[in-house]
C-alpha positions, 0 to 999 in steps of 0.5 A: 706475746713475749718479745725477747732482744738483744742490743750491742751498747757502743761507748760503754763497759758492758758487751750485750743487753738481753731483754723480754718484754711482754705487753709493754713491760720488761719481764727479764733484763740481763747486761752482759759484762760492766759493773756487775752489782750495779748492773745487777742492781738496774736489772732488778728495779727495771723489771716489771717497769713499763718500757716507756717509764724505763726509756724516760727515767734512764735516756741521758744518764752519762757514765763520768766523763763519758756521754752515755752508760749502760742506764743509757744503753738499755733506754736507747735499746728499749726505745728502739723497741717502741718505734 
């Protein structure tokens, strides 16, 4: 069963996170806004990732002086999914 999420992130330059996950692993990933290339870049490495191994390598990741980021934002919504 494919399950398709959005997620608002707080705090960081990107305005939307649209996912799919299909049996515990991200099969589509897209940010909507922020840093295009570097966004670009996430979305490729996560998909076909488990969840779980995303939320672990990702949670806490800071954006400069800042105490969260898009990497961050995609654990948080993610780890929201697995609860």
């Amino acid at each position: 069963m494919i399950k398709k999420g959005s997620y608002k992130p707080q705090g960081v330059c990107s305005r939307q996170i649209d996912y799919e996950i299909e049996d515990g692993i991200v099969t589509a990933l897209k940010f909507t806004g922020g840093c295009n290339g570097n966004l670009s870049g996430i979305s490729r490495l996560v998909v076909g990732m488990p969840v779980e191994k995303v939320v672990e390598l990702l949670s806490g990741t800071t954006c400069g002086f800042k105490n969260t980021s898009c990497p961050d934002q995609l654990a948080r919504a993610l780890a929201r999914e697995m609860e």
